[in-house]
C-alpha positions in Angstrom: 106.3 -54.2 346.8 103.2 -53.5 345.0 101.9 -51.7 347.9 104.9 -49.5 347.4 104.1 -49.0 343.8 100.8 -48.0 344.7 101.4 -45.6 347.5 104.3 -43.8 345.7 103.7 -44.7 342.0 105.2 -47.2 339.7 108.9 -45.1 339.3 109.2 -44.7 335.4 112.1 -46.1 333.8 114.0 -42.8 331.7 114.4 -42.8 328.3 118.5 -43.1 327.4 118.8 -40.9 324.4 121.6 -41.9 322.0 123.3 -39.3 319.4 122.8 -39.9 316.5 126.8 -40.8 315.1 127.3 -39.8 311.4 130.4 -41.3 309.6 132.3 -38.7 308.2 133.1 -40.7 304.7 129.2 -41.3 304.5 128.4 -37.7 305.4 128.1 -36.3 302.1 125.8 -39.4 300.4 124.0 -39.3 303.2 123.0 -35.4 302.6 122.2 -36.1 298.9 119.9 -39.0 299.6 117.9 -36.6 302.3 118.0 -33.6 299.6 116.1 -36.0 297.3 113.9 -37.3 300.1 113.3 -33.5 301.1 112.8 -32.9 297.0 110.4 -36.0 296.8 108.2 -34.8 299.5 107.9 -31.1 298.3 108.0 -31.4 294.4 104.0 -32.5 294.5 103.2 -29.3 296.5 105.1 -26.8 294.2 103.4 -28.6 291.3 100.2 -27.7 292.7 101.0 -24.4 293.4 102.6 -23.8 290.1 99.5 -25.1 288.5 97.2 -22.9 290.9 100.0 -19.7 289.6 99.5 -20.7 286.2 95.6 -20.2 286.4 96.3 -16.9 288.0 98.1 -15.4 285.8 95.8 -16.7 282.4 93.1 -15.4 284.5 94.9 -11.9 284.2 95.6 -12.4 281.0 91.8 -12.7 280.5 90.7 -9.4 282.8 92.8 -8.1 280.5 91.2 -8.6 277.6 87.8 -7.8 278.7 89.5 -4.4 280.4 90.6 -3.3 277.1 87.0 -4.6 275.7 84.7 -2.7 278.5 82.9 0.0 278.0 82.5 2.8 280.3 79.9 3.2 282.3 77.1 5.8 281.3 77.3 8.8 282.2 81.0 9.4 282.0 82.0 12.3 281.1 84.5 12.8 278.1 87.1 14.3 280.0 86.9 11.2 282.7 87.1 8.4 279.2 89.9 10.4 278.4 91.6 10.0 281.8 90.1 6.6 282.1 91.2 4.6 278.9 95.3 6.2 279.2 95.1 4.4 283.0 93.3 1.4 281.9 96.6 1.2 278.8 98.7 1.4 281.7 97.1 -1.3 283.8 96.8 -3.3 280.5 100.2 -3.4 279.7 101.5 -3.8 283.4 99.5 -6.9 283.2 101.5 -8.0 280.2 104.7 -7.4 282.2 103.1 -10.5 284.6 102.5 -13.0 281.4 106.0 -11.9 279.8 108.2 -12.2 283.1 106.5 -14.6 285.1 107.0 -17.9 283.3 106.4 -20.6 286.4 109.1 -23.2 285.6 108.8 -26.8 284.4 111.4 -27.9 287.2 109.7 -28.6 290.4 112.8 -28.2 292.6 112.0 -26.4 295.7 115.2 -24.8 295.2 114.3 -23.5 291.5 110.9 -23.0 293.1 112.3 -20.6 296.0 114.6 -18.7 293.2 111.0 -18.5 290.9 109.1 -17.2 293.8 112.0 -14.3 294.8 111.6 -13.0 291.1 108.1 -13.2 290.7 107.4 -11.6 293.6 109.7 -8.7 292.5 107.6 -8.5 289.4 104.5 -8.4 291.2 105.7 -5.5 293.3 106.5 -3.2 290.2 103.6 -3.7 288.7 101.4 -3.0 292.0 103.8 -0.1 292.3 103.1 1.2 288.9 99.2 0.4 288.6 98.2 1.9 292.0 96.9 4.9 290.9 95.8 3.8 287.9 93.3 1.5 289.1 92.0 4.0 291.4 91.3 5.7 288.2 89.9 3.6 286.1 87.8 2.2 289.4 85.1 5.0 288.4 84.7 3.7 284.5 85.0 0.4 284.7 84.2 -1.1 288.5 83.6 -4.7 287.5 86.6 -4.7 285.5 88.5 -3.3 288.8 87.3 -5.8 291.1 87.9 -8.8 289.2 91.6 -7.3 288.6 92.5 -6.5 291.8 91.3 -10.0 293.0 93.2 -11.2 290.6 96.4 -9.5 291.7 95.3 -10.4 295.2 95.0 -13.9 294.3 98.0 -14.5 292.7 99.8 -13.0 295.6 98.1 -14.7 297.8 99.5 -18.1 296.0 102.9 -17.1 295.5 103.1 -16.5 299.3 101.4 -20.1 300.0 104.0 -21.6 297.5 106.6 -20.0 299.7 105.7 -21.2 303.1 104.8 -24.5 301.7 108.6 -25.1 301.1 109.9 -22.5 303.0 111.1 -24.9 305.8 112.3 -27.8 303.4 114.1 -25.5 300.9 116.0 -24.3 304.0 116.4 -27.9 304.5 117.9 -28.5 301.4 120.0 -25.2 301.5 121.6 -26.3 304.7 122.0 -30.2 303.4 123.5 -28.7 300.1 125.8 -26.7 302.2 127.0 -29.9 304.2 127.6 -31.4 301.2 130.0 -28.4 300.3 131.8 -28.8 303.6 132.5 -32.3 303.5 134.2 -31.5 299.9 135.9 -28.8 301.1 137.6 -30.9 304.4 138.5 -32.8 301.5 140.0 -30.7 299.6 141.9 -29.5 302.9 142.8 -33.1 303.7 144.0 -33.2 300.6 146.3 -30.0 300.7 147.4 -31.5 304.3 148.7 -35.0 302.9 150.7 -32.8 300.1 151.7 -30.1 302.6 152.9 -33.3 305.2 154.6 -35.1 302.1 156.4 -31.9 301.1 157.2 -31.2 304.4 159.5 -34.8 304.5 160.3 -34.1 301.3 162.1 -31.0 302.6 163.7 -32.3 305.8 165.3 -34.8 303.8 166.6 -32.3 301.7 168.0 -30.6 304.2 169.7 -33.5 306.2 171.0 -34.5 302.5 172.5 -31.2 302.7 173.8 -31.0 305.9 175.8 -34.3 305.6 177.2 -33.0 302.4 178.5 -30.2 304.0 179.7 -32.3 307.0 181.5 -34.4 304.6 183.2 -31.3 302.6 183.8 -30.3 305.8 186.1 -33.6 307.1 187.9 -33.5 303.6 188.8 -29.8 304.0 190.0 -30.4 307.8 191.9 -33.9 305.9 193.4 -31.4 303.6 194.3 -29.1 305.9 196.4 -31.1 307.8 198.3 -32.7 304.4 201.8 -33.0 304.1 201.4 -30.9 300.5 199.2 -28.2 302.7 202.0 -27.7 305.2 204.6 -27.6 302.5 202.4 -24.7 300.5 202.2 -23.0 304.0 205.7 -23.3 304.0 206.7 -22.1 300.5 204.4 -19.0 301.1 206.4 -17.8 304.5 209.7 -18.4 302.2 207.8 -16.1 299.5 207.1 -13.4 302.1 210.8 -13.5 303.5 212.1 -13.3 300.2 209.3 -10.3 299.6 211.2 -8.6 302.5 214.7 -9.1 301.7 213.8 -7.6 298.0 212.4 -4.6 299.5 215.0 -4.3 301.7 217.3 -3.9 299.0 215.1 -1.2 297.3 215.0 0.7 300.6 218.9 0.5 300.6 218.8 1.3 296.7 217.3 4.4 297.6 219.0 5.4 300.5 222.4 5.5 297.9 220.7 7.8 295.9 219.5 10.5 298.9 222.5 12.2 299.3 222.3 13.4 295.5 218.6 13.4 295.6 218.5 17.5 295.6 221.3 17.3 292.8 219.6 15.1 291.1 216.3 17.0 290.9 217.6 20.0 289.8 219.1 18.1 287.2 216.0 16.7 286.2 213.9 20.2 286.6 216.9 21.8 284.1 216.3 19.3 281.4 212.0 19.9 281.7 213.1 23.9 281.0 215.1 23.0 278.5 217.9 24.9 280.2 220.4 21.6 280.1 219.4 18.5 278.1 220.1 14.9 279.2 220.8 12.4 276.9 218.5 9.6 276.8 220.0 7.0 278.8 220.7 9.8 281.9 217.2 11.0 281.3 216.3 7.1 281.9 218.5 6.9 285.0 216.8 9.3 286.6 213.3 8.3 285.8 214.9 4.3 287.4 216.0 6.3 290.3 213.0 8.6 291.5 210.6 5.0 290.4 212.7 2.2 291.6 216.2 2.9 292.7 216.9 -1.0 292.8 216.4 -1.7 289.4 218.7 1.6 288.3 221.6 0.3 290.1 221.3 -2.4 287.3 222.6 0.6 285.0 226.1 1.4 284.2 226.1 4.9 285.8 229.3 5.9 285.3 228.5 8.3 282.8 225.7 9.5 284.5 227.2 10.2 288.0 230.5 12.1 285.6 228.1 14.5 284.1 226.4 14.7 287.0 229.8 15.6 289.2 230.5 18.2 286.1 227.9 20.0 287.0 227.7 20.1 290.8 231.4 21.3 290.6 230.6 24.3 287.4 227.8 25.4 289.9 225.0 24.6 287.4 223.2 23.2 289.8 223.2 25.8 292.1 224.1 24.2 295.2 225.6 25.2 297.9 229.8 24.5 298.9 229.1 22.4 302.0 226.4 20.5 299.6 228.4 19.9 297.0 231.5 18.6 298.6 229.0 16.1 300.4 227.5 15.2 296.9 230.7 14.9 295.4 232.2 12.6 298.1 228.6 10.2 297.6 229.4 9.9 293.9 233.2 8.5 294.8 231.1 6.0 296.8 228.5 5.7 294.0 231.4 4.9 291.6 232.7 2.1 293.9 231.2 -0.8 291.8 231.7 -3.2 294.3 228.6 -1.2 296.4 227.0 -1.6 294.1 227.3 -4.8 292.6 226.8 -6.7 296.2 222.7 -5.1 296.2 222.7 -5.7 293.0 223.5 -9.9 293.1 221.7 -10.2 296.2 218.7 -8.7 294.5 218.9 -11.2 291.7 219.5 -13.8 294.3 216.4 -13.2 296.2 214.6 -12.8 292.9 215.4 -16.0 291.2 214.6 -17.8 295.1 211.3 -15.7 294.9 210.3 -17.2 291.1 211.6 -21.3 292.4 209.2 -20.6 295.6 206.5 -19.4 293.6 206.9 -22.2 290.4 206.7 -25.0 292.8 204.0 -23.4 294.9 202.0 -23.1 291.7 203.2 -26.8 290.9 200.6 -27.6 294.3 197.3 -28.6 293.6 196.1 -28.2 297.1 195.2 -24.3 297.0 192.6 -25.5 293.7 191.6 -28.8 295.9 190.5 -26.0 298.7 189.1 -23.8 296.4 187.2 -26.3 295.0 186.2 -27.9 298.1 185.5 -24.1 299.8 183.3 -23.5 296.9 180.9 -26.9 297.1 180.4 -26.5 300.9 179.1 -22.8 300.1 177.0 -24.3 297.5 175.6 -26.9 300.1 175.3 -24.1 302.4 173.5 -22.0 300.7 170.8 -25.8 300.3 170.6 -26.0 303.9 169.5 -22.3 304.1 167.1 -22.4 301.3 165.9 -26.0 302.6 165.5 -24.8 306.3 163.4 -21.3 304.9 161.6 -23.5 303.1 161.0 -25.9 305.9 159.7 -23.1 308.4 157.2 -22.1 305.4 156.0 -25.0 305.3 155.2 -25.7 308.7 153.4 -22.5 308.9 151.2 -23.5 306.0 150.4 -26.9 307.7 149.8 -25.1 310.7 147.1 -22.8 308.9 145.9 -25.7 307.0 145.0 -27.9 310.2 143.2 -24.5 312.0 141.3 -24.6 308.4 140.2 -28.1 309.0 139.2 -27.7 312.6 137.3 -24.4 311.7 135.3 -26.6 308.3 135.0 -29.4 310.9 133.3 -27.3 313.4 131.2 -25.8 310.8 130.4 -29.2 308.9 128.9 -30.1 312.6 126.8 -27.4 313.3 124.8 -27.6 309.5 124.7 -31.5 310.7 122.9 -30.3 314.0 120.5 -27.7 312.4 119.1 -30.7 310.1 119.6 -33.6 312.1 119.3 -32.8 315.9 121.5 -30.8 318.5 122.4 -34.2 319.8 124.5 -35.4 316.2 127.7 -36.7 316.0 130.3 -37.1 313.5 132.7 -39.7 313.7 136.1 -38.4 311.8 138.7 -40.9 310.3 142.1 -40.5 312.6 144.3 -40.1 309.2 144.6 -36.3 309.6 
């Protein structure tokens, strides 16, 4: 065996590597107890380099000074000290602009640290934009002065830049372990909205099934009162109402047909007494208007003097009718005058009237029309619940729906952030509750 292991080479056992399984409840403690690791480890670097920014910019503060103090060189000419001092103002005061915008912060956060070093470096670039030329100018009057400036400026860029890539890799740290953070509380908060959406969801079928069986149970006691005794009895009194209805418009259709035989008499009658030409007396005038509106209730009348004025004047020609006309009209009012005709519509008519209000005061005597009604009206209330329940329902579910893709998508993005900090091989172990 050995001479195995020396021919071909002892076979080396592979490393198993394990992910590294993250509880999902833990997640978010352990991301703030890394942040302050990740803040513990860098805070001692950005305190140096705030310190090293600090001397920079005093430093400045000093060229400065001894810009504004310097002489020029000899030689100069007057026209060049002119030039010279309005560029060495303007250099001056851009170097104020560093000492009165660049305050390095107490905090040594690599996060307040990264937010410092965006701004100053934004300060540093106006005032390199705005003193270019300048220094190029004053670089003839004052060259000591000059160097040591733009070493200065150098410098403190120089620092600012090491302050940044001293943290830029851990503030990116913390930026991505702050963001986990975030995404754990927003599953939450989408858990959350999913136990509430779940709870109103059962909340709602309930409400509809509540609904439904009330309906269902209007439903049996309208099919119950339906096939009542009292229902079949109002059935029955309203088909006796409707006979009676026909009989008493029967008797108005033979009331009329009584009257059109005279009907052209009759008319010109009427027409005569508009003009003037030959005035009824009220009650005829009253006949008439019974006649043309509802010949069954003028039968009611005593015609006789209204059918003997109205014979008068078919027979004086008044009326203008012709003789075969007349004779026919005159022959109707003999009939007209027979009261017997007469009186035989007119007792059935009362007959079928009084039947007609009996029928309709014990119809009215039923409850059951008002039960139905009643009953009609609550299963159209219950009706309109399982509707409104079953919309709301089908809502519902759609916002479930688009709160569980929410979670997947938070889930997947929690996991990548875990993988940039931790390793491409993490894992995160999520409760089974949602």
């Amino acid at each position: 065996m050995k001479f195995i292991e020396r021919l071909f080479g002892k076979k080396q056992e592979k490393e198993e590597s394990h992910p590294t399984v993250f509880e999902f409840a833990e997640l978010s403690g352990t991301a703030r107890t890394e942040i302050k690791k990740q803040e513990d480890l860098l805070r001692p670097v950005v305190k140096e380099k705030f310190g090293e920014i600090r001397s920079s910019i005093s430093e400045l503060d000093t060229l400065k000074k001894e810009l504004l103090k310097a002489e020029p060189i000899e030689g100069a000419s007057k026209r060049g000290e002119k030039l010279g001092d309005s560029n060495r103002d303007n250099v001056a005061n851009n170097l104020k602009v560093i000492h009165d915008k660049m305050k390095v912060p107490g905090n040594t956060s690599p996060v307040i640290a990264a937010e410092f070093y965006a701004d100053a470096k934004s300060t540093l670039k106006t005032v390199l934009d705005n003193t270019g030329r300048s220094l190029m100018y004053i670089k003839a009057l004052y060259p000591q002065e000059h160097q040591k400036i733009n070493q200065g400026l150098a410098e403190l860029e120089e620092t600012l830049d090491e302050l940044y890539s001293s943290i830029m890799e851990g503030e990116a740290r913390i930026e991505t372990l702050q963001k986990i953070a975030e995404d754990v509380s927003n599953i939450e908060n989408v858990r959350e909205d999913i136990e509430q959406s779940t709870k109103k969801l059962l909340e709602l079928d309930q409400k509809y099934e509540s609904a439904k069986a009330d309906l269902s149970s209007c439903d049996m006691k309208l099919t119950e009162l339906d096939n009542s005794s009292e229902f079949e009895r109002a059935k029955e009194l309203e088909n006796k109402i409707k006979k009676t209805d026909k009989k008493v418009v029967d008797i108005r259709t033979e009331s009329r047909r009584l009257f059109t035989p005279l009907s052209k008499a009759i008319s010109r009658m009427e027409k005569q007494d508009e003009n003037k030409k030959c005035v009824l007396s009220p009650q005829n005038r009253e006949i008439i208007k019974a006649i043309n509106d509802d010949p069954a209730y003028a039968i009611e009348y005593d015609l006789s003097s209204f059918l003997s004025e109205l014979a008068d004047r078919i027979k004086s020609g008044d009326l203008g009718l012709k003789d075969q006309m007349c004779d026919k009209a005159l022959k109707h009012i003999q009939v007209l005058n027979d009261k017997k005709n007469i009186s035989f519509l007119v007792e059935q008519k009362r007959t079928y009237l009084s039947e007609r209000e009996e029928l309709i005061r014990e119809l009215n005597s039923l409850s059951i029309y008002q039960e139905r009604e009643d009953i009609e009206r609550e299963m159209e209330d219950h009706r309109l619940l399982v509707r409104s329940a079953n919309n709301d329902i089908e809502s519902e579910r759609m916002n479930l729906e688009n709160l569980r893709e929410e979670l997947e998508r938070l889930r997947s993005l929690l996991l990548s952030d875990v993988k940039q900090v931790f390793g491409k091989d993490s894992e995160i172990r999520f409760e089974n509750t949602i």
